[in-house]
C-alpha positions in Angstrom: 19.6 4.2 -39.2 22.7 7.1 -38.8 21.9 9.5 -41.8 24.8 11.5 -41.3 27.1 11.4 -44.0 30.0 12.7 -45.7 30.3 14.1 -48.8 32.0 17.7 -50.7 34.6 17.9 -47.6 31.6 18.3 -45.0 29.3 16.2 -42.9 25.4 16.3 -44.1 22.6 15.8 -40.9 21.0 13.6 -43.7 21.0 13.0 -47.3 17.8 14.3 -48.4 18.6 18.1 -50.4 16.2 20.3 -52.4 16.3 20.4 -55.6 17.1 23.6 -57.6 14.1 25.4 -59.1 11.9 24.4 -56.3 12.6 25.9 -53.1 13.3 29.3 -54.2 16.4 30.7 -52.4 15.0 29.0 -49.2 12.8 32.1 -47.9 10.0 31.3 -50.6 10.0 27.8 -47.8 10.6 29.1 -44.8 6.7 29.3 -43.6 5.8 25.7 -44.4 9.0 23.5 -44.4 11.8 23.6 -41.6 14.8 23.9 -43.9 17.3 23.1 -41.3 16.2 19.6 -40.5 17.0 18.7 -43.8 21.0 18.3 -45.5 20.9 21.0 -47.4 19.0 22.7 -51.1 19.9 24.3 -53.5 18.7 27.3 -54.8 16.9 28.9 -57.8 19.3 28.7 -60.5 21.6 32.4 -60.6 22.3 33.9 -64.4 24.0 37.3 -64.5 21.3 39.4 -65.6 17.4 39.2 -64.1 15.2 36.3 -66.1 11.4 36.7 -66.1 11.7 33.4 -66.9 9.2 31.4 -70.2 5.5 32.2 -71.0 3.1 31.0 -69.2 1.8 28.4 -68.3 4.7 27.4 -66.6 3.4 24.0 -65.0 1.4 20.8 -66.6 0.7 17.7 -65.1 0.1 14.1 -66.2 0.2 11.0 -65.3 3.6 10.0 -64.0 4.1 13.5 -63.0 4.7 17.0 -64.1 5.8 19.1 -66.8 7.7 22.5 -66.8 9.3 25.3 -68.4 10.1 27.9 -66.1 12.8 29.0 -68.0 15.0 30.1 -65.2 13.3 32.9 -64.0 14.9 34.7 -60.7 16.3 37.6 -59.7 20.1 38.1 -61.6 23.6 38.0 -60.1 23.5 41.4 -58.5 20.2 40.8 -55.9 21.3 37.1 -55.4 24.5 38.8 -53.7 22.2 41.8 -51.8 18.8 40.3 -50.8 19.5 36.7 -51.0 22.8 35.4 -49.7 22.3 37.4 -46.8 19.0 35.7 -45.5 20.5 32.4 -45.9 23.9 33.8 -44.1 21.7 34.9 -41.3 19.5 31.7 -41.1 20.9 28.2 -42.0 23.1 26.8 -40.3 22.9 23.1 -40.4 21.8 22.5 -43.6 23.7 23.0 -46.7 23.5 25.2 -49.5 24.7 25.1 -53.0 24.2 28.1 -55.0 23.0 26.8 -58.6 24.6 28.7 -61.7 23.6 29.0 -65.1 25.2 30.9 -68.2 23.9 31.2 -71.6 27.9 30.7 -73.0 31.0 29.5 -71.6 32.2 32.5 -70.5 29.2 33.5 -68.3 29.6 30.5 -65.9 33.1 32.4 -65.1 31.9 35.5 -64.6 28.6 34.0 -62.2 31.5 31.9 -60.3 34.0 35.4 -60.1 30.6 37.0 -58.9 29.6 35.0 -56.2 32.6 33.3 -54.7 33.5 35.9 -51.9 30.1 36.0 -50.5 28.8 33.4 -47.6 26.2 32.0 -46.4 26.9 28.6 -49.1 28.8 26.3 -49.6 29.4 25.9 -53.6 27.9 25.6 -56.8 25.9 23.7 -58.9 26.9 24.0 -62.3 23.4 24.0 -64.1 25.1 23.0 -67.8 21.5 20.4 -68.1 18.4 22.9 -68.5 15.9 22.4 -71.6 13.8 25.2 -71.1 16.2 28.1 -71.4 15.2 29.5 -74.3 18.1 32.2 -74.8 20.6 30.0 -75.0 19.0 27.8 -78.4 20.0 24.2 -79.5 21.0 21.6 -77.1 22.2 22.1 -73.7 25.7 22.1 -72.5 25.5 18.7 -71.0 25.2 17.2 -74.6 28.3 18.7 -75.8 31.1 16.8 -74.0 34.2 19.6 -74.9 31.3 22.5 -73.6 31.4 20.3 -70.2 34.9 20.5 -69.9 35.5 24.3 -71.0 33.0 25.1 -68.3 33.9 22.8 -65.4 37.5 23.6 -65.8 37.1 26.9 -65.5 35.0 27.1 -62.7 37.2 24.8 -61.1 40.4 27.6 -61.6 38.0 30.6 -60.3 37.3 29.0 -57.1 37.9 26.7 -54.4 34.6 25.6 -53.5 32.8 22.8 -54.1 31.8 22.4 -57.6 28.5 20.2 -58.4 28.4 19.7 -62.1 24.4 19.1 -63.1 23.9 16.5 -66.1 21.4 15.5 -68.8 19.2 12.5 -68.9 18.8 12.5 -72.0 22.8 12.5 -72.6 23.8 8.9 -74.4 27.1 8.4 -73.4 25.9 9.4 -69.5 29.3 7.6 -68.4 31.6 9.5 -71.2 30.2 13.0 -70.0 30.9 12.2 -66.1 34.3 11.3 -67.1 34.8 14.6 -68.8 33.5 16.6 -65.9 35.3 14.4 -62.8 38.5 15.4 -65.8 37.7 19.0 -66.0 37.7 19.4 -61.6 34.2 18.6 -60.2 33.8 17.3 -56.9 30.5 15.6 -57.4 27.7 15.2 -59.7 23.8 15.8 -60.0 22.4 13.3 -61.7 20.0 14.4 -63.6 18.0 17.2 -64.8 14.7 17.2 -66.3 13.7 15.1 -69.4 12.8 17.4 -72.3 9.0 16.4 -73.0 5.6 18.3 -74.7 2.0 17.9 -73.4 -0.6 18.8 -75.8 -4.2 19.7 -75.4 -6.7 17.2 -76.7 -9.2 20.1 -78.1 -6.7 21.7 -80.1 -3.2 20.0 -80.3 -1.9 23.0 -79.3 1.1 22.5 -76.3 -0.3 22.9 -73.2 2.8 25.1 -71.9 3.3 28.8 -73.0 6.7 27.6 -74.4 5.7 24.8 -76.2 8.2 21.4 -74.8 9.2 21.5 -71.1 11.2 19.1 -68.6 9.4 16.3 -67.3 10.2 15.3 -63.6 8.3 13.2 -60.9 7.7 9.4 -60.7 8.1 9.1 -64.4 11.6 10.4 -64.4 12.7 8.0 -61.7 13.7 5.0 -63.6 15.9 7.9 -66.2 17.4 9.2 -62.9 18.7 5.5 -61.4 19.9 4.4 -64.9 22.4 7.5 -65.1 23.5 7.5 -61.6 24.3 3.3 -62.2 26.1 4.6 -65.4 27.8 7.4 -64.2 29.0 5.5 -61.1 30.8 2.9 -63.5 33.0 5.9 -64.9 33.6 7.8 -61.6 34.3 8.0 -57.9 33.3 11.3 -57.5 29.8 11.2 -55.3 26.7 11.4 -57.4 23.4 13.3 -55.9 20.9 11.6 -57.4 17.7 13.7 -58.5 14.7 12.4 -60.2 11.5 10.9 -58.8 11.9 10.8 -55.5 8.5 10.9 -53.6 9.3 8.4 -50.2 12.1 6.7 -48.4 12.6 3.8 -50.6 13.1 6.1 -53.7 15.7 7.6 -51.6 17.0 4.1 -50.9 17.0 2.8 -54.6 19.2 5.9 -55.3 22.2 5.0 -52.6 21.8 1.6 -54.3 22.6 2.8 -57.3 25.6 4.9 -56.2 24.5 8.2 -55.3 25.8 9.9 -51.6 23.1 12.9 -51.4 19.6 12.6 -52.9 17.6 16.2 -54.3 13.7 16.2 -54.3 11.8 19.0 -56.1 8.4 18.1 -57.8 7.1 16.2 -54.7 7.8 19.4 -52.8 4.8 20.8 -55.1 2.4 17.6 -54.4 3.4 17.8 -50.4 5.6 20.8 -49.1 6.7 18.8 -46.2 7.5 15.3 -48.8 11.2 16.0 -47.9 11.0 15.8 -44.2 8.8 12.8 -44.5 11.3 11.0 -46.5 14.6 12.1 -43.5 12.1 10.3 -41.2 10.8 7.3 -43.2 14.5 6.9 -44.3 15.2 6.3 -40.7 11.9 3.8 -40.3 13.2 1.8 -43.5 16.8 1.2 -41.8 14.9 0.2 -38.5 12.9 -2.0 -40.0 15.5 -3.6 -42.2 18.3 -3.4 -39.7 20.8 -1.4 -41.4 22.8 0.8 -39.5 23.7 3.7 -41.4 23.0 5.9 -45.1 26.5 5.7 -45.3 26.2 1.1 -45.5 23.7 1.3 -48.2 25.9 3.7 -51.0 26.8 1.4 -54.0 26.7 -1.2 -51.1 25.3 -3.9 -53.5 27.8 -6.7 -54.7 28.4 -6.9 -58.5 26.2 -9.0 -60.0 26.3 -10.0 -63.9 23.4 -7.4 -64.5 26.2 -4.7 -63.2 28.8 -6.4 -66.2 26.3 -5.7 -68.8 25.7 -2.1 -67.5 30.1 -1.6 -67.6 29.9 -2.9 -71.0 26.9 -1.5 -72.5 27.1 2.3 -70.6 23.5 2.0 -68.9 21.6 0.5 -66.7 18.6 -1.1 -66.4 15.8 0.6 -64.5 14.8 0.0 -61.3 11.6 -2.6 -60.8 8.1 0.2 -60.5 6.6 0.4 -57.1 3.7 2.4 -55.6 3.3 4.5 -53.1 0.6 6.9 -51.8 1.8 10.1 -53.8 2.4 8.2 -56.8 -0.9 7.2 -56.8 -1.8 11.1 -56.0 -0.5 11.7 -59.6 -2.4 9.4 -61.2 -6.1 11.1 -60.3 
């Protein structure tokens, strides 16, 4: 099966990305997972000033997968442009970046966008607006207030010319209504979606068992979250969806481009399996062997409309996808 594909004005080698938040800037990775075999990542998410990020401990797992609260720790606006840019000017070349951005108010998405535009080594941003863990900011995130999506996306979209990714909830319920308001506003695609606000709490005490108290959940559990808003969203736009959420092998990947997204992320698998990405670019081109499709680019929203796909126009949702198992799921559950 061809994997190349098209999408944001260029051509992707494949469509398996990194996730941001778990693959650094790329140089954290570049010891245990060849970067430029893959389509692209996307990097730690950027705010203006340097974030230590939440208390620890950062990371919980469970069952269906993992818990976090990092809180968007990484290195500010000013070393992004002198230490890290550079290293991925100077060594990816066939993979694509997108620099992630995140701003505590409107205003600070402009001023990370006017910050970052003239440098290279990228090629454009995803708009973080979706984060539960950031602390700083307080109350809901951006992604839940619909005129917020559209102050922020429009004016990123008038501060630059490059690719603009807008990031969404999953716990947003009018998924469809928000993707609207962002393909509206100027975005070129959509991530689809962030983590799942959660809380894990010690048996012994009750106590959370993260230094911050709630977290985002992510891993197999957030899968069947992640297919219903890229179903959702791709009822209420044309723009191309990355779909992000549960990914741990090649048929995850596969139920996403059934669903309608172009690009798929991965993230907590990486921390199961470093190499799960590369794994998936190759069973990806097993599956379509096996199954005799010829290209990604055949299975996008390749799936006829069916009366299930009426209900999901007229109710805004989707039903999930049917579970399956698979060796790393199973890896979760010990």
């Amino acid at each position: 099966m061809r994997l190349d594909t098209e999408v944001l004005g260029v051509r992707f080698q494949n469509p398996v990305l990194l996730a941001a938040g778990t693959c650094g800037f790329g140089l954290e990775l570049r010891e245990v997972v060849d970067l430029e075999a893959l389509g692209g990542f996307v990097t730690k998410s950027v705010t203006l000033e340097p974030r230590a990020g939440n208390a620890a401990p950062r990371v919980a797992e469970f069952g269906g997968g993992m818990l976090n609260s990092i809180g968007l720790a990484n290195p500010g606006l000013a070393r992004t442009k002198s230490d890290k840019l550079p290293w991925i000017r100077d060594n990816i070349s066939h993979a694509h970046v997108l620099v992630s951005i995140a701003g505590h108010s409107v205003e600070e998405f402009y001023q990370l966008i006017e910050g970052l535009d003239t440098e290279d080594g990228f090629l454009g941003f995803e708009i973080n607006l979706s984060c539960p863990n950031d602390a700083r900011r307080g109350g809901p995130p951006f992604a839940l207030d619909p005129d917020a999506v559209s102050d922020i996306v429009s004016g990123c979209r008038a501060r630059t010319q490059r690719p603009l990714v807008a990031k969404l909830a999953p716990n947003d319920a009018d998924i469809a209504g928000t993707a609207k308001r962002a393909t509206e506003a100027g975005a070129d695609a959509l991530s689809l979606v962030n983590t799942l606000p959660g809380v894990l709490l010690a048996d012994s005490t009750g106590d959370p068992e993260l230094g911050a108290g709630d977290g985002g959940i992510s891993g197999p559990a957030l899968r069947p979250v992640g297919l219903r808003a890229v179903r959702a969203a791709r009822v209420a736009t044309t723009l191309p969806i990355l779909g992000v959420g549960g990914i741990l092998a090649a048929e995850d990947a596969v139920a996403y481009a059934h669903a309608g997204a172009s690009l798929v992320q991965m993230g907590t698998a990486s921390f199961a399996a470093p190499r799960a990405a590369s794994k998936v670019v190759v069973g990806l081109r097993r599956w379509g062997r096996d199954k005799g499709v010829a290209s990604w680019e055949d299975l996008v929203g390749a799936r006829s409309e069916t009366a299930d796909d009426e209900r999901v126009r007229s109710q805004g949702g989707a039903a999930p996808a049917p579970a399956r198992d698979s060796e790393q799921e199973r890896a979760w559950q010990k």
